[in-house]
C-alpha positions in Angstrom: 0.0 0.0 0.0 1.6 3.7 -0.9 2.2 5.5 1.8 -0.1 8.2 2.5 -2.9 7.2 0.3 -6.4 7.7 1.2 -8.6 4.6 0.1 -12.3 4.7 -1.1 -13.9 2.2 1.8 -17.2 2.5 -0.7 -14.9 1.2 -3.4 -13.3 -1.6 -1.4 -16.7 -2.6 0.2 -18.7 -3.3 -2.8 -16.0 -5.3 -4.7 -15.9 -7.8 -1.6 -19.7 -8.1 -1.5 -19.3 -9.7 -4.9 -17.0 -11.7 -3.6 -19.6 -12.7 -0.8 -22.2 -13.0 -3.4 -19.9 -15.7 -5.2 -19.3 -17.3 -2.3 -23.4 -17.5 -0.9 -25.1 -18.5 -4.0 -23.0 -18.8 -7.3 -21.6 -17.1 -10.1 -24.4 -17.7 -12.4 -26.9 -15.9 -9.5 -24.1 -13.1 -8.4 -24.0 -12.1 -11.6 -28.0 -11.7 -12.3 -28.2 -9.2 -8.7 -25.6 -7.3 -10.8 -27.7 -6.8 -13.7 -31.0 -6.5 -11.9 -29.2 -3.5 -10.4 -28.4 -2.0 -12.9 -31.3 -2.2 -14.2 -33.4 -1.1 -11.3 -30.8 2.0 -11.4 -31.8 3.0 -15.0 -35.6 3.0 -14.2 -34.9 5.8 -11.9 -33.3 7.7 -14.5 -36.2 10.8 -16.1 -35.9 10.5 -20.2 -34.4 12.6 -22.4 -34.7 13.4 -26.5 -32.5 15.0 -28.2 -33.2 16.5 -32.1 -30.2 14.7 -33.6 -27.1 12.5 -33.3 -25.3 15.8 -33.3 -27.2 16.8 -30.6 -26.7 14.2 -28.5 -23.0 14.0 -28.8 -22.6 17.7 -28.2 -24.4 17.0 -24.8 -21.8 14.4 -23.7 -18.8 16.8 -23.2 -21.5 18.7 -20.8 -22.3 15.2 -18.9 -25.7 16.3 -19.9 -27.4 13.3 -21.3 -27.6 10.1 -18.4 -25.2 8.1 -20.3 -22.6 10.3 -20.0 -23.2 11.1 -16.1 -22.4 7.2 -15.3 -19.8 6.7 -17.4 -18.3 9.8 -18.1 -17.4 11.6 -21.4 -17.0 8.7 -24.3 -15.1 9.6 -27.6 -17.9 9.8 -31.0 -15.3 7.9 -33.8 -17.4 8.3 -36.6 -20.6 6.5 -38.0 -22.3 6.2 -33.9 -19.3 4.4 -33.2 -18.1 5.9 -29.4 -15.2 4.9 -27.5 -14.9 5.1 -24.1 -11.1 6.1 -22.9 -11.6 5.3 -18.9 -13.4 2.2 -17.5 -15.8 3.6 -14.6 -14.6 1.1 -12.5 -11.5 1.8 -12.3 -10.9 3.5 -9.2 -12.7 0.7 -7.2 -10.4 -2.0 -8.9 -7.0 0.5 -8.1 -8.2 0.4 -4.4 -9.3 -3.3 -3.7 -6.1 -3.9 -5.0 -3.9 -1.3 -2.9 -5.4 -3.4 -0.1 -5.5 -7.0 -1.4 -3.3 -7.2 -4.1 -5.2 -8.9 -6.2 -9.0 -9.1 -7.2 -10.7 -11.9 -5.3 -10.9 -15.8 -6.7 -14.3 -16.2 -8.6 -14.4 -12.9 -10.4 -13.8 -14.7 -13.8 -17.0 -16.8 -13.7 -19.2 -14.3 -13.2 -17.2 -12.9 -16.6 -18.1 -16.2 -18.5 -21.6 -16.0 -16.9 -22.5 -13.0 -18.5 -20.7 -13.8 -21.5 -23.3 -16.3 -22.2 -26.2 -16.1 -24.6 -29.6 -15.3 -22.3 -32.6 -13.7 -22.5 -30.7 -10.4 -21.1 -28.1 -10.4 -23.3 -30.3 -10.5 -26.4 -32.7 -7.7 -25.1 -30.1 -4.9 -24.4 -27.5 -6.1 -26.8 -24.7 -6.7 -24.1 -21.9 -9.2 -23.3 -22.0 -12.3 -26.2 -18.0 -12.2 -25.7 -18.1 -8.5 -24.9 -17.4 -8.3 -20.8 -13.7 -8.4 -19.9 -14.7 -8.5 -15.9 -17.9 -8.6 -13.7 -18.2 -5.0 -13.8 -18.6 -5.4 -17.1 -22.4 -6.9 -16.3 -22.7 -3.3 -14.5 -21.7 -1.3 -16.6 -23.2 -2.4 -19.6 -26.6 -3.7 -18.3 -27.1 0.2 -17.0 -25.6 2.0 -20.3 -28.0 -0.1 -22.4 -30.6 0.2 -20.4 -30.6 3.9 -20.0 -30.4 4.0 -23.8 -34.3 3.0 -23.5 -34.5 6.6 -21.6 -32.7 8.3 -25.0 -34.2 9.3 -27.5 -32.9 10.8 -30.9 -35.3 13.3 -33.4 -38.4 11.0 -31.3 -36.8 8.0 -32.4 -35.5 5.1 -29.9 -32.2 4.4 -29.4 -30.7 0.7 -29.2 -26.9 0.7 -27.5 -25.0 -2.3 -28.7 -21.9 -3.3 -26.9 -19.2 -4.4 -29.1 -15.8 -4.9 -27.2 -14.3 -4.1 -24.1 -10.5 -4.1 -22.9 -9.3 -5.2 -19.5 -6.7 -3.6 -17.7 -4.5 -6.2 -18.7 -5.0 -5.7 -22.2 -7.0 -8.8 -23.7 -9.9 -7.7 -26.0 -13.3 -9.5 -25.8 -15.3 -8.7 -28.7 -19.0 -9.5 -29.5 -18.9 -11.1 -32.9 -23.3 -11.8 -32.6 -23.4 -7.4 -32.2 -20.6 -6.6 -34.8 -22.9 -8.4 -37.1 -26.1 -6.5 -36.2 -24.7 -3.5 -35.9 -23.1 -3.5 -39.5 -19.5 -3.3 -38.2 -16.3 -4.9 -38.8 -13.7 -6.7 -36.3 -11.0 -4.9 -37.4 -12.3 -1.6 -36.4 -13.3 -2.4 -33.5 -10.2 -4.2 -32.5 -8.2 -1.0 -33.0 -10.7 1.3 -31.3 -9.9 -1.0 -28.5 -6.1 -0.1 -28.9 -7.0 3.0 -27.5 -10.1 3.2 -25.6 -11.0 0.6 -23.0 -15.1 0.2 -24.0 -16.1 0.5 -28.0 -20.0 0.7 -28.2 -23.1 1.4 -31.4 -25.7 3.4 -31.1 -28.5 2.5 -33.7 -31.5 5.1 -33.7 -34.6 3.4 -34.5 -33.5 0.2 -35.8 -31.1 1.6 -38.3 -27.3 0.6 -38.2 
């Protein structure tokens, strides 16, 4: 532990109740309370519209639209393509680890839980090969979910998750959403080189 370093107890708290979560009833059931909250999260959330694309991404450098206040400022890279430079979760993963040293045993099979095909998945276009950690499940349960709140010239707006990149540096990329969304691996892959979450947003239906 550095000297002198104030930890976030919040941050340190609510990584080891996933660890107790593992440990009480399972991966496959830790990692459906993590989606469920997010979820229940996003329905407190008031909708929005915005007139255009434009519109909506000039609202992200003012964290005015809901999907920028919990994740903070994502990257537009052309063609509703966004990039996301810092993982939200970072700070709780940099303090659990300050005290710990590592994350706890467990964490990867709630990844390969939500990785899985299910009825979630399908419905808000999430994991599929996508989640690189079980925050992943968090994070993009409650981004796709709060794209049901969005809505662009009174169209609905469908978030699909395409790839994310762990702090380590391994990719996991959603092949099933590259396909729907009408875009290719290889971009992908190298808006990963750079950001550490590359997501769609498809307004109505349309890719």
């Amino acid at each position: 532990m550095v000297e002198g370093k104030i930890l976030d107890i919040a941050h340190i708290s609510f990584l080891d109740m996933i660890k107790v979560l593992i440990a009480q009833s399972g991966a496959a059931n830790a990692k459906g309370v993590l989606i469920r909250n997010a979820l229940n999260a996003a329905n407190m959330i008031d909708e929005v519209e915005f007139d255009s694309l434009e519109e909506f991404i000039a609202s992200i450098e003012g964290a005015s639209n809901p999907i920028a206040q919990i994740e903070g400022r994502a990257t537009h890279l052309g063609d509703s393509l966004f990039g996301l430079k810092f993982c939200p979760f970072a700070p709780s993963i940099a303090n659990y680890r300050e005290v710990f040293g590592s994350l706890p045993d467990g964490y990867s099979d709630i990844t390969r839980e939500f990785n899985k095909p299910s009825m979630v998945t399908t419905r808000y276009r999430i994991g599929e090969g996508a989640g690189v950690s079980p925050f992943c499940a968090v994070h993009q349960s409650l981004r796709s979910a709060l794209g049901d709140k969005v809505k662009i010239g009174r169209k609905k707006v469908d978030i699909y998750q395409l790839g994310c990149r762990s702090g380590s540096g391994e990719k996991g990329i959603a092949s099933r959403w590259l396909n729907e969304a009408g875009i290719s691996r290889h971009t992908v892959e190298k808006a990963l080189d750079d950001y550490m979450c590359c997501y769609f947003i498809g307004v109505d239906g349309k890719r």
